[in-house]
Structure formats: structure tokens, C-alpha cells
C-alpha positions in Angstrom: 13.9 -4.6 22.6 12.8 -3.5 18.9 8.8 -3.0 18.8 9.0 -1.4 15.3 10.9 -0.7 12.3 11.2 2.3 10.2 12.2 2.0 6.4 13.9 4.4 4.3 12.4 3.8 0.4 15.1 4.8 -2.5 18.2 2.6 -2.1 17.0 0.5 0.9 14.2 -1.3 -0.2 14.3 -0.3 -4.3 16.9 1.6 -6.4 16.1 4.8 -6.9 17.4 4.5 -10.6 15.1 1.2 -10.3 12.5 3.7 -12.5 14.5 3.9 -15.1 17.3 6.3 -15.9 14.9 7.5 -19.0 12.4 9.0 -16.3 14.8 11.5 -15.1 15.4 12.4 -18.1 13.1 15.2 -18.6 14.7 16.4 -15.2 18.5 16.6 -16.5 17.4 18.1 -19.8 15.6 21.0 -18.0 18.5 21.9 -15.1 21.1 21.5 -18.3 19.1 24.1 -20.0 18.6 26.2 -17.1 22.7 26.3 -16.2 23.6 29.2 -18.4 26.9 28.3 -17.1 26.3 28.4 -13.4 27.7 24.7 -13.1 30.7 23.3 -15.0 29.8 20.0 -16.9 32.0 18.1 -14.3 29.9 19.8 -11.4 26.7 19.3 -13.0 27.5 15.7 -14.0 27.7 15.6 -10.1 24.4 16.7 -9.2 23.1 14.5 -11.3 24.3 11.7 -9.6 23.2 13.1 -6.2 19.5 13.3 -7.5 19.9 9.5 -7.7 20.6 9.5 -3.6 19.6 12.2 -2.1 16.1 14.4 -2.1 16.2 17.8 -5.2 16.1 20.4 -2.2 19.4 18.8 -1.1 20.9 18.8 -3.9 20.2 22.5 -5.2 21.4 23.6 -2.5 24.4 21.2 -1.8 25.6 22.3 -5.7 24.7 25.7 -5.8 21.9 25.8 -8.1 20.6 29.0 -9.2 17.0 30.1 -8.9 16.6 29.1 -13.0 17.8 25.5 -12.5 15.9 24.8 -8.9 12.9 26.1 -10.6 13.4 24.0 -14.3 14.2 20.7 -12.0 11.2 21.5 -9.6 8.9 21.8 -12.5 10.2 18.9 -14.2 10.8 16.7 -11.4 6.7 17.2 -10.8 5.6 16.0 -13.2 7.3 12.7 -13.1 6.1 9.3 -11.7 6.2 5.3 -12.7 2.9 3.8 -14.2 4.4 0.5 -14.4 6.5 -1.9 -12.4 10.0 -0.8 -10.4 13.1 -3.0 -9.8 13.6 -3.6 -6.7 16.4 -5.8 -4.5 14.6 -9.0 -4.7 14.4 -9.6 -0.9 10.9 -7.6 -0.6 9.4 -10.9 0.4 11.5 -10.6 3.9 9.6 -8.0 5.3 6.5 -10.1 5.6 8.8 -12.6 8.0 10.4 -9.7 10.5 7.3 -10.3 12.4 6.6 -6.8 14.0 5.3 -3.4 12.8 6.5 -1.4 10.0 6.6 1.8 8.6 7.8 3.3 5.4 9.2 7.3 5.4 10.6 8.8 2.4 10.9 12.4 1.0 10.4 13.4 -2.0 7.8 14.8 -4.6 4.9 13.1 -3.6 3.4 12.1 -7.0 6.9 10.4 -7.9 7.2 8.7 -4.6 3.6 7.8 -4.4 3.7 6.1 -7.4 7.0 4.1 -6.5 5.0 2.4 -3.4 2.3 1.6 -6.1 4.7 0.7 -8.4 6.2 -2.3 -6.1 3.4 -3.2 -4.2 4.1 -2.9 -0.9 1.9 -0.7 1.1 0.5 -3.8 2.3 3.6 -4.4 4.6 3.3 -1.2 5.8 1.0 0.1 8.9 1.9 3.3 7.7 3.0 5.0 4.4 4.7 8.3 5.3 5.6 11.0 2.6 8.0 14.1 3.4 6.6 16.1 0.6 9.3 18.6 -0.5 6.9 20.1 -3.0 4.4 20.4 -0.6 4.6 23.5 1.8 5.7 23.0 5.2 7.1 19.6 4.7 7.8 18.4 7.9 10.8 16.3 7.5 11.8 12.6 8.6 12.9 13.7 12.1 9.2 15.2 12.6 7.7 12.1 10.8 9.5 10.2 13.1 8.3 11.8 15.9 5.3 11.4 14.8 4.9 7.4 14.5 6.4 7.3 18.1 3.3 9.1 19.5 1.0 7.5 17.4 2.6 3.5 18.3 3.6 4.5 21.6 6.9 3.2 21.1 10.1 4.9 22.6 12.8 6.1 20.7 15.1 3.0 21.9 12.4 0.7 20.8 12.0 1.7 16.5 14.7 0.8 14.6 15.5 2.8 11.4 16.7 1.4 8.7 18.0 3.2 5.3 21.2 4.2 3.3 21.8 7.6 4.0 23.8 9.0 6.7 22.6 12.5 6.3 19.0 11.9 5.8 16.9 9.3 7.8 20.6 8.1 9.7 20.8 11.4 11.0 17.5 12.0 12.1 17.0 8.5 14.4 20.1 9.2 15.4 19.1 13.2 16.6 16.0 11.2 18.5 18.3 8.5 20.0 16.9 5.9 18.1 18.8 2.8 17.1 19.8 2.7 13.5 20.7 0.3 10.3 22.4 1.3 7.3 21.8 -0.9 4.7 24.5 -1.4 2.3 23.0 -1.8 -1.2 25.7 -2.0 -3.7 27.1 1.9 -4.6 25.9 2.7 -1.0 29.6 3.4 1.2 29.7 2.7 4.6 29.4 5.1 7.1 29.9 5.1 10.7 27.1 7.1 12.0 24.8 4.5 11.9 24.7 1.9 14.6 24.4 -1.0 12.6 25.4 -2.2 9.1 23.5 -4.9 7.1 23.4 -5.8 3.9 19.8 -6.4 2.8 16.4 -7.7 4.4 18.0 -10.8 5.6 20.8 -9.1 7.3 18.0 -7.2 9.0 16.0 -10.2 10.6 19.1 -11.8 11.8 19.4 -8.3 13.6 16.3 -8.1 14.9 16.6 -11.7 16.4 19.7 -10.7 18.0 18.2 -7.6 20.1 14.3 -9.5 20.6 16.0 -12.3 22.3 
């Protein structure tokens, strides 16, 4: 039996180009600057569209970044957050009918993703917000933050369901602590078989949940 759910936040419940490609901006201009070389345009073109799925430590150091350009994106990427509305999926209203706990955990700078749960409104569905600040020292990282909500809800592992797109991030890390888990397939998101589950959006996810509660 599922007693909670966990949510991933960039390409599960929003796009995380659903800011606006203009916000990153700033971002590509400064790592582009910072290159000097180190990354041929096809390569850097790459990281670029890795910072659209993945957290900046990740991809510095999945692209070889040097020092110049983690430092230029750092800075940049600080300094950037949404004062106004976000896109989202459309199916946000679905989380109010899944009818048992949730919690959101995404990584992150925490002034950007701070300001994404503001921008969408939905803290409310949330019992907790959780933010793996990578430009905070000591970020603890989902696996911990995980952790942490099972002690805290008294849960097991087997009993809080994860759901989010990526295999490597918050897949990985229910799947390390033997929790059940979901990957949603937004559109661009592939399909990987690590996750337990597939579903295509919110709706996907209740028929789920009614499956393994009856």
C-alpha cells in the first residue's frame, strides 16, 4: 500500500523551460564567455540542453566544465528566479484528487527553485516543500531528503511512491532506498527502465495509485 507520494518539480509537474528560455539566458551568455575554448560549440550546445533536465553541478561535471565556466554559470545561475507565472502541464489540479500525502523534492539553486513553487502555486498541495540546495554548502541530496520524510511521516520505504522524470536523479535515489518508483513521461522525457512504473501525467498517476490502495 502507497501512504505517500514524493514529486520531482522540473519536467514532472512543470517544464523546466516553462520559465522561459530568456531567463537562462544570462546563464548561456556567461558559460559561452567563460569557454575560452574548453568546449566545442557542438559540446556546449549540449550542456546547454542538459541544464534544461538535469541540476548545474551535474552538468559541469558531466561536460567537463572548467573552473571559469562552473564559476560564470554558478554566479549567473544565482541570480536567476521567475517573478511572474510558470507554465506548467495543465493537470496540476489532479494532485488535490490523489487523496493522500504529498511531498515535493527538487535540487537546485534555491532562489530559482523557490520561486518556481511560488510561481505556480502549489505549496498548498504539498505537506512538505523540500529544496536540495546545490548552492548551499552541504546540500544533502534527494536520497538524504528522502530519508528524511520517511522518519519524519513514519512511512516505510515500500509505502512512498516517487514520482519524477529522471533516471539518474530522484529514480535513482527511491530506487537506492527500495522505494517504489514512477517516471513520468512528459513529452522530450525517453523512457527508461529503471523506474518501476511509467505514466504519462497526473491522471496516469491516480489510476496507479488506485491500483496498489485497493
Amino acid at each position: 500500500m502507497i501512504r505517500l507520494v514524493i514529486f520531482d518539480l522540473d519536467n514532472c509537474l512543470a517544464p523546466a523551460d516553462g520559465i522561459g528560455a530568456s531567463r537562462m539566458q544570462p546563464v548561456f551568455d556567461g558559460i559561452t564567455a567563460a569557454n575560452a575554448g574548453t568546449l566545442a560549440p557542438d559540446a556546449l550546445a549540449a550542456a546547454f540542453a542538459d541544464i534544461w533536465r538535469h541540476p548545474l553541478d551535474w552538468v559541469s561535471a558531466t561536460h567537463g566544465f572548467s573552473p571559469a565556466m562552473r564559476q560564470a554559470a554558478w554566479a549567473a545561475t544565482a541570480a536567476v528566479e521567475v517573478p511572474g507565472g510558470m507554465t506548467d502541464y495543465g493537470d496540476l489540479p489532479v494532485l488535490d484528487e490523489l487523496g493522500l500525502p504529498l511531498h515535493l523534492v527538487t535540487s537546485g539553486f534555491r532562489r530559482l527553485q523557490s520561486s518556481k513553487v511560488a510561481a505556480l502555486g502549489i505549496a498548498r498541495h504539498f505537506q512538505g516543500v523540500h529544496i536540495d540546495a546545490i548552492d548551499e554548502p552541504d546540500s544533502p541530496g534527494k536520497a538524504a531528503l528522502f530519508q528524511r520524510i520517511l522518519a519524519a511521516t513514519g512511512a516505510s520505504a515500500s509505502q512512498a511512491l516517487v514520482v519524477g522524470d529522471n533516471p539518474e536523479s530522484e529514480i535513482a535515489a527511491g530506487n537506492v532506498l527500495g522505494m517504489p518508483t514512477a517516471q513520468i513521461l512528459r513529452p522530450g522525457v525517453p523512457w527508461d527502465g529503471r523506474a518501476r512504473y511509467h505514466i504519462r501525467d497526473l491522471r496516469d498517476l491516480k489510476t496507479l495509485l488506485r491500483s496498489q490502495n485497493d
